[in-house]
C-alpha positions as CSV (number, residue, x, y, z in Angstrom):
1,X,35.5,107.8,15.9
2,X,34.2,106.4,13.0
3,X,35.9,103.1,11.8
4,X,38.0,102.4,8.9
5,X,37.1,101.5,5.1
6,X,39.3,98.1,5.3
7,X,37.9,97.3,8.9
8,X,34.6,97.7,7.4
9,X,35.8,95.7,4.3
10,X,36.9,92.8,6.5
11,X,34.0,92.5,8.8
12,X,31.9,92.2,5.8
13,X,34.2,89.4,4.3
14,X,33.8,87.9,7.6
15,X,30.4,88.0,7.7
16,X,30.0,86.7,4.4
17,X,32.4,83.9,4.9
18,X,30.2,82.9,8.2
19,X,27.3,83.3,6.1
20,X,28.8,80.8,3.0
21,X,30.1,78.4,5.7
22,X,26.3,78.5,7.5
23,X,25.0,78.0,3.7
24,X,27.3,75.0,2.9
25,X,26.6,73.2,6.2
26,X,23.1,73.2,5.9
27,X,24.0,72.0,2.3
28,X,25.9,69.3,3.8
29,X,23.5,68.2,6.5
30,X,20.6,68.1,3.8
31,X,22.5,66.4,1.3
32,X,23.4,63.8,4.4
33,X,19.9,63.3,4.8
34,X,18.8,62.8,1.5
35,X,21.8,60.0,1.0
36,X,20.3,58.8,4.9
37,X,17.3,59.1,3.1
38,X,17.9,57.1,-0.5
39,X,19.8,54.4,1.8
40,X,17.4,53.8,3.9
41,X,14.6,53.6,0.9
42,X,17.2,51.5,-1.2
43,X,17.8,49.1,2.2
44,X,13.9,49.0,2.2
45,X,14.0,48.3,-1.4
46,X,16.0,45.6,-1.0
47,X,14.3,43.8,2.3
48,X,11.7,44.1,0.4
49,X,13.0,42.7,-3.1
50,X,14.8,39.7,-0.9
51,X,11.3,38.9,0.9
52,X,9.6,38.8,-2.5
53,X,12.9,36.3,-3.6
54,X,12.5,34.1,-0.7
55,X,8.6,33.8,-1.1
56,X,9.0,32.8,-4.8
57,X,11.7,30.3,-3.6
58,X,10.0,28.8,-0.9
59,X,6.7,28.4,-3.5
60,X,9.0,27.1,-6.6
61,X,10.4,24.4,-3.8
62,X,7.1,23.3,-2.9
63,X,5.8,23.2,-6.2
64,X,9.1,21.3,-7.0
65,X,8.6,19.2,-3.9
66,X,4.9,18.3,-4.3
67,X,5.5,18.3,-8.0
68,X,8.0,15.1,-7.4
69,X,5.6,13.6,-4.1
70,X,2.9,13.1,-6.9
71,X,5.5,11.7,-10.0
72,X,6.7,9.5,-6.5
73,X,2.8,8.1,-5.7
74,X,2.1,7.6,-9.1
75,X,5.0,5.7,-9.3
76,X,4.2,3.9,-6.8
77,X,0.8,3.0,-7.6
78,X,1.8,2.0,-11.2
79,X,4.0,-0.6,-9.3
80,X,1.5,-1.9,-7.1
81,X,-0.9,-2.0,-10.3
82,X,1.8,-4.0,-12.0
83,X,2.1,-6.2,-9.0
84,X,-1.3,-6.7,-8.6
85,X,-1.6,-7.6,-12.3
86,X,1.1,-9.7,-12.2
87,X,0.8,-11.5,-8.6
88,X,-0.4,-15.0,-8.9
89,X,-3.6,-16.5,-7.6
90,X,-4.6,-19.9,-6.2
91,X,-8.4,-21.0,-6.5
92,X,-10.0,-24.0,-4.7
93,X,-13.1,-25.4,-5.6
94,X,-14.8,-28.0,-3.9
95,X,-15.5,-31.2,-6.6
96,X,-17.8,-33.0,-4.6
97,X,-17.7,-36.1,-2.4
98,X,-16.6,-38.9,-4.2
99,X,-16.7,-42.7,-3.3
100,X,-13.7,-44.5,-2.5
101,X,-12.9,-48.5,-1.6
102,X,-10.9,-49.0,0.9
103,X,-9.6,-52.5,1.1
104,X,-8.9,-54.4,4.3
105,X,-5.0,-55.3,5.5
106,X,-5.5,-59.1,4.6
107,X,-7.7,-57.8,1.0
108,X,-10.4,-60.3,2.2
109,X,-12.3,-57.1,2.4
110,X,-13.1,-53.9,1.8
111,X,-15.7,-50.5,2.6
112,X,-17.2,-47.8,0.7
113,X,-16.1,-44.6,2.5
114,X,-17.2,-40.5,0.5
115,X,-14.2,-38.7,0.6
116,X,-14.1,-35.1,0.0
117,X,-12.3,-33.7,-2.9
118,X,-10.9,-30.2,-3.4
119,X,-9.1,-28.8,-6.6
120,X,-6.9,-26.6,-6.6
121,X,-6.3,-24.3,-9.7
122,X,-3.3,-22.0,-10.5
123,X,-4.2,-18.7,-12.2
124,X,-3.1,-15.3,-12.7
125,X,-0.3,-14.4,-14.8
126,X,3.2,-15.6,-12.9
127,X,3.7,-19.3,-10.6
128,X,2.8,-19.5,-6.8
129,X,6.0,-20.4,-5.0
130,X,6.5,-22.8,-1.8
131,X,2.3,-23.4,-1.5
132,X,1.4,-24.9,1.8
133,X,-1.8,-26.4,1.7
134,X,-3.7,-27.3,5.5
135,X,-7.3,-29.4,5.2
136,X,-9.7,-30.4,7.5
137,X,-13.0,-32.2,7.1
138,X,-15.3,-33.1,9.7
139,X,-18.5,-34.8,9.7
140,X,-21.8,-33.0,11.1
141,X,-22.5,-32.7,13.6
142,X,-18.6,-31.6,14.2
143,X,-16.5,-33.8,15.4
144,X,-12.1,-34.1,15.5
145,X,-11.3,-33.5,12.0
146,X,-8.2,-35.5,10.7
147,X,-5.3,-32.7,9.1
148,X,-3.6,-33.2,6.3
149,X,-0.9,-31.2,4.7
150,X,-0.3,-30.6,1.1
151,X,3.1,-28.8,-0.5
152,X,4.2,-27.7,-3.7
153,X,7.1,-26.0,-4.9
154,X,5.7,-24.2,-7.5
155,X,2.1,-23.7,-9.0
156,X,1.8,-22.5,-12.2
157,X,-0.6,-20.8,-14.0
158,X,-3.6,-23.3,-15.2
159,X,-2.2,-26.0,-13.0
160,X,-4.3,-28.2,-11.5
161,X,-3.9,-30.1,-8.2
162,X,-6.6,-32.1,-6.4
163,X,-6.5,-33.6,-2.9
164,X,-8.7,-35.0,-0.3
165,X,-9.1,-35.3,3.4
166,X,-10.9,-38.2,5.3
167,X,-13.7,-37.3,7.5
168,X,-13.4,-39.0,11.1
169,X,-15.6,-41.0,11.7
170,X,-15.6,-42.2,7.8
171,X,-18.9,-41.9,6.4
172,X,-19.5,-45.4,5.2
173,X,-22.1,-45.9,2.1
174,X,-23.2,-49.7,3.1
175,X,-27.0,-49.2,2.3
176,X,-27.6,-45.5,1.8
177,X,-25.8,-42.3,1.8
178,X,-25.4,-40.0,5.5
179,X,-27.9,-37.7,6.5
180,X,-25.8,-35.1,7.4
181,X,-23.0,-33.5,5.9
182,X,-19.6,-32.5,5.8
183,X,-17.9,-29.2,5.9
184,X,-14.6,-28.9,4.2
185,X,-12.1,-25.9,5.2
186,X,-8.6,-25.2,4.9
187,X,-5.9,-22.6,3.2
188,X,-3.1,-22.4,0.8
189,X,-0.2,-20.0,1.8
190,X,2.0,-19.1,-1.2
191,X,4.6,-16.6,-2.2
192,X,5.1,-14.7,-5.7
193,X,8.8,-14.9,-7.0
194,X,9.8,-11.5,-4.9
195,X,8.8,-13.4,-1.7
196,X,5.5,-11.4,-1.5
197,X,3.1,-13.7,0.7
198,X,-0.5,-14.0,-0.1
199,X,-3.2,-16.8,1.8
200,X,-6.0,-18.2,-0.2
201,X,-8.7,-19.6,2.4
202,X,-12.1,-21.9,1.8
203,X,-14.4,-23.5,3.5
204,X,-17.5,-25.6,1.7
205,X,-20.5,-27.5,3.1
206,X,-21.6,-30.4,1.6
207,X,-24.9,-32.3,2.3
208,X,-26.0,-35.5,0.0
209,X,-28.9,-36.3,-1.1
210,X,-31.6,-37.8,0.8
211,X,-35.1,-38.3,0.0
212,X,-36.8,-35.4,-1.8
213,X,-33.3,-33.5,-0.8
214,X,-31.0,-32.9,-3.8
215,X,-27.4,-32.8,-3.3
216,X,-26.0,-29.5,-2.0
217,X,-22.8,-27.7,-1.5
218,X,-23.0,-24.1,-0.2
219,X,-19.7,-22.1,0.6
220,X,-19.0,-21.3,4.1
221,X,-17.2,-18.0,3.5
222,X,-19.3,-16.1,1.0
């Protein structure tokens, strides 16, 4: 029996219809995967975009950072130049040993004693504050040296203070001057006027002259 025109019409319309719905699935499944596809190059795209960012970041901030580290140490040395320049300075030079009369508690008499002398100059460009001053001389060969202590409130610039220190024993000058010498140290501890502390230190040896010997001071320290 052979089948009818409009059963053969619909099974063709069928078949077609199947066919069209086959066609438009794999449409839809392929234009899935090419929007899959385009999102998962765009997500790339930007991973990669936001690494890129972060890199330039991080290298702008440490540019920045390093950048503000140097303007920072320059800075700082320009203020420690400055202080430098500015900080003041206290000098002592040995002046010699100098003769001195001592007169007796009844002034019925009296001795010739050296005694050595140290000066000490202000320079630099602002006063030394609260200077504290400790000498010592002693005779040679060594022997206890008497201490003295010198203060001063201030020390200007060009200032000029001298002191002295007696040697024990005193070297007496009845007929002729000592054979030995005497060896004068000590240090002056000062402050700038922003309390910054700084320690001048010195130290001379002193022989006189004797015979053929000229007089002689050498320093200790340099």
């Amino acid at each position: 029996m052979r089948p009818h025109f409009n059963q053969v019409v619909t099974s063709r319309e069928k078949l077609t219809h199947s066919i069209y719905l086959l066609v438009m699935s794999e449409r839809e499944h392929v234009e899935h995967e090419s929007r899959h596809r385009e999102e998962a190059r765009d997500r790339a795209q930007k991973e990669h975009n936001d690494k890129a960012m972060l890199r330039i970041t991080l290298a702008s901030t440490f540019v920045a950072v390093v950048a503000a580290a140097a303007a920072m140490w320059t800075g700082y040395e320009a203020h420690l130049t400055r202080v430098e320049d500015e900080r003041p300075y206290i000098r002592a030079e040995f002046m010699g040993v100098a003769p001195e009369t001592v007169v007796s508690a009844d002034g019925k008499s009296s001795e010739r004693f050296l005694t050595p002398h140290v000066k000490l100059i202000g320079i630099g460009k602002t006063p030394a504050e609260d200077a504290m001053v400790e000498l010592k001389c002693y005779t040679s060969p060594l022997a206890q040296s008497l201490e003295l202590a010198y203060s001063y409130e201030q020390v200007f610039p060009e200032d000029q203070h001298v002191i002295y220190c007696q040697t024990n024993p005193q070297i007496h000058m009845a007929d002729e001057k000592p054979d030995g010498g005497v060896m004068v140290s000590g240090s002056v501890s000062y402050n700038d006027v922003e309390g910054r502390k700084y320690k001048t230190v010195f130290c001379y040896y002193w022989t006189a002259q004797r015979d053929e010997r000229p007089e002689h001071t050498e320093d200790c320290i340099s």
